[in-house]
Each structure stands twice: as C-alpha cells, then as structure tokens.
DRENDO-1510 file (C-alpha; in Angstrom, 1 decimal, always signed):
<recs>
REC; n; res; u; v; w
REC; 1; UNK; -95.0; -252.1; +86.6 .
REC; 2; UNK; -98.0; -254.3; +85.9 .
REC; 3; UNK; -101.2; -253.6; +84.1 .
REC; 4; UNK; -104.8; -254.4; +84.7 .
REC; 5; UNK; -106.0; -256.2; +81.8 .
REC; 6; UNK; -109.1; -253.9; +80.6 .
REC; 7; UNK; -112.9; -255.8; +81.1 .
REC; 8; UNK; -115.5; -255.6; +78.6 .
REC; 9; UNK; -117.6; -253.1; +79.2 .
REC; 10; UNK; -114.1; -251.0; +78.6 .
REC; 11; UNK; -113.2; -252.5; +75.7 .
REC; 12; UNK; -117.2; -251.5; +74.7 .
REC; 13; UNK; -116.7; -248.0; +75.7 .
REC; 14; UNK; -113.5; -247.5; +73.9 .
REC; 15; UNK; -114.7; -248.9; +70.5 .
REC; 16; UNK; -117.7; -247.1; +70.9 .
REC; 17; UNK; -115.9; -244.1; +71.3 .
REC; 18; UNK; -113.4; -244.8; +68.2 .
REC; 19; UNK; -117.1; -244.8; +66.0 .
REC; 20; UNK; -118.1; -241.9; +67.1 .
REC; 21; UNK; -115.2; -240.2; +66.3 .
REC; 22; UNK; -114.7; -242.2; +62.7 .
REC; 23; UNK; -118.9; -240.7; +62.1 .
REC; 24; UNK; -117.7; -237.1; +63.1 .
REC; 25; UNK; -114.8; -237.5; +61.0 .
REC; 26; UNK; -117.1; -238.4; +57.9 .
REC; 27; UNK; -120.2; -236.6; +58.2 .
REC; 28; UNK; -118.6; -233.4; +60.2 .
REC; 29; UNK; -121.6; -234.1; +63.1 .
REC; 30; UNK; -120.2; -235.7; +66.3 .
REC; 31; UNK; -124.1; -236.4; +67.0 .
REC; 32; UNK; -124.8; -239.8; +66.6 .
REC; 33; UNK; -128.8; -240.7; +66.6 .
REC; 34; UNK; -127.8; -243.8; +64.1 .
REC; 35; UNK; -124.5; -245.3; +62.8 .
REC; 36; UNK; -124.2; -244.9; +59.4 .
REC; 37; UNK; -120.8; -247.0; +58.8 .
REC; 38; UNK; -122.9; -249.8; +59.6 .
REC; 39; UNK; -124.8; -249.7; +56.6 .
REC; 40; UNK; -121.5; -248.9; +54.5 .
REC; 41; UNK; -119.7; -252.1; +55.7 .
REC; 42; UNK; -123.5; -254.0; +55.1 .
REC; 43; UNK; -123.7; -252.4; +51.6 .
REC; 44; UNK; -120.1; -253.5; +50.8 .
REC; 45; UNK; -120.1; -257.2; +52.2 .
REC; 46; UNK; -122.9; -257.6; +49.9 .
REC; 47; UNK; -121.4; -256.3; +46.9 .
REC; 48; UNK; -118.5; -258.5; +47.6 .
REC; 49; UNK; -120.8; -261.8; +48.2 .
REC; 50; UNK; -122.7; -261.2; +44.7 .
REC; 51; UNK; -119.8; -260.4; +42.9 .
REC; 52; UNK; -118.0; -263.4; +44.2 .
REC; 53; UNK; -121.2; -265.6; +43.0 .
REC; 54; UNK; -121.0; -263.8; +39.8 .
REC; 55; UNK; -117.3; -265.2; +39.3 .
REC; 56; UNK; -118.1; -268.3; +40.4 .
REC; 57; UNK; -121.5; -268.5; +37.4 .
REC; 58; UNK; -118.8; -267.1; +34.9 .
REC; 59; UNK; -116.1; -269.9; +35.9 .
REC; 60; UNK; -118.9; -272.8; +35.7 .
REC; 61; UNK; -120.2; -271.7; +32.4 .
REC; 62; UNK; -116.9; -271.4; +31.3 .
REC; 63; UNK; -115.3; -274.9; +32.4 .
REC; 64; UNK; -118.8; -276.5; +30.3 .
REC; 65; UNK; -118.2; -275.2; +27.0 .
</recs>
C-alpha cells in the first residue's frame, strides 16, 4: 500500500488547523480573529536573547577583573 506524499498547501492546512485548536485550548474561544501564541513565542525568544547577552556582560566583566 503506497502513500501520496502530502503537498504544501496540506501540510498549511493541517498546521493551521493544529493552532487553532492549541488557541481554543488556551483561551476556551475556537474563534480566531488573531493568533495570540505568536506573540507568546515573540515575547519568549526575546527574553531568551537579552538574557543570553546578559550572561555574556556578566562573563566579560568577570574574566577582566
């Protein structure tokens, strides 16, 4: 039994589909005028970038004294 390998506008549909679901999930509205996660994952990635430039400063300063 073969399968068809799945095109992209499938592969679109299905993970658009999965977000919809996860936003339901998490706000308990499976109407979805924006996508909140977006800004959650955008909020988080820059978090991580300061606080990783943060470490950095604190290991410079403290290899010159």
């Amino acid at each position: 039994m073969s399968t068809n390998p799945a095109t992209k506008s499938q592969v679109q549909a299905y993970r658009f589909v999965l977000r919809r679901m996860e936003s339901a999930l998490v706000r308990k509205d499976a109407v979805m005028l924006h996508e909140p996660m977006r800004h959650h994952l955008r909020a988080m990635a820059v978090g991580l970038i300061l606080g990783l430039a943060g470490l950095a400063a604190f290991l410079v300063l403290g290899k010159l004294s």
